[in-house]
RODO-2510 file (C-alpha; in nm, 4 decimals, decimal comma):
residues 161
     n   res          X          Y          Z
     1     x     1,8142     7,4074    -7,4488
     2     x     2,1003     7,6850    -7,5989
     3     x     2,3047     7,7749    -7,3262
     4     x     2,2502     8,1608    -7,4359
     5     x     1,8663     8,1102    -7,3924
     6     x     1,9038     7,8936    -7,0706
     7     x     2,0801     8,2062    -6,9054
     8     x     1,8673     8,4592    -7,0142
     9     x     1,5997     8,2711    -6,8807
    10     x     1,7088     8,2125    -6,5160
    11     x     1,8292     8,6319    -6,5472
    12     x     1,4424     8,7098    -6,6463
    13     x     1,3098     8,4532    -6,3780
    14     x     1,5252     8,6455    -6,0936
    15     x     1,4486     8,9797    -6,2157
    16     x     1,1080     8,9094    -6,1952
    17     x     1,1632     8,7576    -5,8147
    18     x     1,3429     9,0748    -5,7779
    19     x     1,0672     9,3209    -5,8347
    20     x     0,7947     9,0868    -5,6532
    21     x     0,9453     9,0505    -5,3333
    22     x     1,2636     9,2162    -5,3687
    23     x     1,5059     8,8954    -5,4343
    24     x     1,6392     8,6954    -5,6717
    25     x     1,5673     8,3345    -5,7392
    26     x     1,9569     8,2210    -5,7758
    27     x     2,1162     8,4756    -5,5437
    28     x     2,3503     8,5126    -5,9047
    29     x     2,5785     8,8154    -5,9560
    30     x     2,4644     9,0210    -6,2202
    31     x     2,6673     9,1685    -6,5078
    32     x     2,5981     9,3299    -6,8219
    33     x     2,7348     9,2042    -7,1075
    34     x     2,8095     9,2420    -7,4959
    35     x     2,4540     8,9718    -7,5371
    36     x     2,3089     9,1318    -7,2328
    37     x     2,2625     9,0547    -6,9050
    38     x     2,4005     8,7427    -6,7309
    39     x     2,3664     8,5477    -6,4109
    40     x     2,7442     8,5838    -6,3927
    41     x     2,8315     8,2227    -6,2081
    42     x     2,5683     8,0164    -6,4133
    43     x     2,7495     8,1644    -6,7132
    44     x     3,0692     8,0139    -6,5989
    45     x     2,8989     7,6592    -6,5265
    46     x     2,7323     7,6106    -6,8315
    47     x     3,1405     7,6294    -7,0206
    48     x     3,2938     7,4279    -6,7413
    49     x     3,3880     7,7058    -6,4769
    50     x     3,3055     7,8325    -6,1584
    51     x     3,5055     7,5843    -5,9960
    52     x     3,3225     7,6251    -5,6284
    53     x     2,9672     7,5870    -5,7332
    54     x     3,0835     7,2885    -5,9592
    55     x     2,9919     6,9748    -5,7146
    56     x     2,6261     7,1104    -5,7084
    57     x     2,6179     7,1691    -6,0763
    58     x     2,7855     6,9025    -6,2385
    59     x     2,5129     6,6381    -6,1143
    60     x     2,2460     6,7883    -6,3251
    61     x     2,3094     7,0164    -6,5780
    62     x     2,5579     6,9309    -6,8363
    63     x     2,7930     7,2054    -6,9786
    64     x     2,7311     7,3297    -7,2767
    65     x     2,8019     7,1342    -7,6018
    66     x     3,0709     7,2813    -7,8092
    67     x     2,9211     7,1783    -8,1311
    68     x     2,5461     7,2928    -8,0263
    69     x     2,5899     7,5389    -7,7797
    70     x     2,3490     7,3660    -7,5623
    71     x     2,3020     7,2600    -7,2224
    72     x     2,0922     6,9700    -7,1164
    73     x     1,9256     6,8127    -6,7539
    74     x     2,1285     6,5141    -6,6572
    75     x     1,9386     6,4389    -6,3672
    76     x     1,6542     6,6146    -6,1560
    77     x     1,8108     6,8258    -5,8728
    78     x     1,4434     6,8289    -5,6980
    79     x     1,2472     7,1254    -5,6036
    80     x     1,3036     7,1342    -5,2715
    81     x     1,4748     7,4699    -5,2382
    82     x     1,2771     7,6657    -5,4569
    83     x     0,8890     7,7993    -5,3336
    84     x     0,5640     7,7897    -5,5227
    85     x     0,5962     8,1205    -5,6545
    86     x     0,9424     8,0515    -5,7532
    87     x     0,8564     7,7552    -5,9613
    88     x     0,5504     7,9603    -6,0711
    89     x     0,7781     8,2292    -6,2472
    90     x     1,0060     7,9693    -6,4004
    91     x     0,7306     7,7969    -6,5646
    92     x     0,5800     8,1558    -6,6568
    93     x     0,9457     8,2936    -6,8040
    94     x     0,9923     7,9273    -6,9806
    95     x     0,6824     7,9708    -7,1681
    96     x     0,7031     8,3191    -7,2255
    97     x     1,0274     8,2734    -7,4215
    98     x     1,0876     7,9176    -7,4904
    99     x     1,0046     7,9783    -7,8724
   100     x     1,2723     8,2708    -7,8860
   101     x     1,5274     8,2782    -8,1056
   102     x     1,8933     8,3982    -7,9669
   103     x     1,8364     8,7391    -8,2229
   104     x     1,5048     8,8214    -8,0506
   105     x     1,6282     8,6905    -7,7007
   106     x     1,9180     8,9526    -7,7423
   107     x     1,6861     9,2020    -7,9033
   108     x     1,4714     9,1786    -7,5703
   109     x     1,7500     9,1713    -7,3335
   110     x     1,9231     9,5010    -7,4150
   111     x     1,5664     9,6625    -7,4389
   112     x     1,5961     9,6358    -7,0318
   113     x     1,6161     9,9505    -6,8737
   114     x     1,9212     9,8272    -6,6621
   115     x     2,0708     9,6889    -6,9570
   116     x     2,4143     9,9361    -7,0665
   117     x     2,5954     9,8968    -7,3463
   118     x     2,9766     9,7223    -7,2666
   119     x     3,1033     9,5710    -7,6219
   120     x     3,3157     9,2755    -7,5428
   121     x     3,3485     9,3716    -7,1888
   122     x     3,1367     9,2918    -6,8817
   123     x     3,0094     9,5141    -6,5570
   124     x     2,8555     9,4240    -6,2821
   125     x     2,4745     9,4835    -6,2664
   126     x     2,3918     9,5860    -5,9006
   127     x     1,9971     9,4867    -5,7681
   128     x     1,9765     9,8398    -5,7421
   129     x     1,9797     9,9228    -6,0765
   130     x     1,7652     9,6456    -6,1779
   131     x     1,4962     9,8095    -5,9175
   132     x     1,5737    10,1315    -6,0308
   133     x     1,4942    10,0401    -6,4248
   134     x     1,1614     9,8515    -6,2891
   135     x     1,0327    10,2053    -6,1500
   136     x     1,1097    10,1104    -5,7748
   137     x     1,1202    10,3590    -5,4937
   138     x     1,4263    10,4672    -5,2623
   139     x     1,2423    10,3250    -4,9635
   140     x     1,1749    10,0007    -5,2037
   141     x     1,5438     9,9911    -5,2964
   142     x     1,6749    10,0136    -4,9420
   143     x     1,4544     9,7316    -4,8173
   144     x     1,5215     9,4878    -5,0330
   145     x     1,9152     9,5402    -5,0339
   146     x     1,8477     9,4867    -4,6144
   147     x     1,6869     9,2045    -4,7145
   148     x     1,9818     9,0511    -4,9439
   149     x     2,2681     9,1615    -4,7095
   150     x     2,0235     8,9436    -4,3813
   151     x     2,0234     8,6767    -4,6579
   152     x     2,3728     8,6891    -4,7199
   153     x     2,4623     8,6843    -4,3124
   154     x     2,2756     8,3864    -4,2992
   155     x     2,3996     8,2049    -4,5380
   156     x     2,7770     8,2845    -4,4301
   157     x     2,6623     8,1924    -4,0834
   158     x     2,4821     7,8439    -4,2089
   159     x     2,8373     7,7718    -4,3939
   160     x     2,6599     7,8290    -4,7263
   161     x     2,7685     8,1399    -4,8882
***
């Protein structure tokens, strides 16, 4: 699949995740830039960084070719991490814009609400914002960034974060 279409993806799956139950699929960092917005670390990956996350990358998903600009499944990492309704809005984002081309993927990306307008630059794109653009409420807002800092504890505390 073309790396730029890959991350777009996985940034419309957790978006969607976002405004259903108030987190994301990947637990990503956000950022807007000059394409759109990113899932900031899965960027990295797919051109060879992100040296920390590498180990659990590099066993499945291949960086992407120079020549193609495409990334490809080495090997099935399993599902066991992700939910039904996680899987559910993969499948639904991967067949809502598997046919896209990177003009009309870009054309729909900064069409987001959240989306701002960086040129070559980047900025960080909080959850707030995101929540914000989707027509979420204060009280809305606040509970799911309780949520995402409990998420984060735990995941310091389990030696994962």
């Amino acid at each position: 699949m073309d790396k730029y279409l890959f991350i777009k993806m996985l940034y419309l799956a957790d978006r969607e995740s976002l405004r259903r139950w108030g987190e994301p699929i990947t637990g990503d960092r956000t950022a807007s830039m000059e394409y759109g917005p990113v899932l900031s670390t899965i960027s990295d990956l797919t051109k060879g960084d992100g040296p920390g996350w590498r180990p659990f990358w590099e066993p499945f998903i291949s960086d992407a070719d120079e020549q193609t600009n495409r990334v490809s499944v080495k090997d099935d990492p399993g599902q066991d991490e992700l939910s039904k309704s996680e899987i559910e809005i993969l499948k639904s984002v991967h067949g809502r814009f598997k046919d896209f081309s990177w003009k009309q993927m870009r054309d729909f990306c900064h069409a987001l609400p959240e989306y701002e307008e960086v040129g070559k630059s980047s900025r960080l794109l909080f959850a707030e914002r995101i929540l914000q653009a989707m027509g979420k409420t204060d009280a809305e807002i606040k509970e799911a960034e309780s949520m995402q800092r409990q998420v984060s504890l735990a995941e310091m505390l389990l030696g994962r974060g």
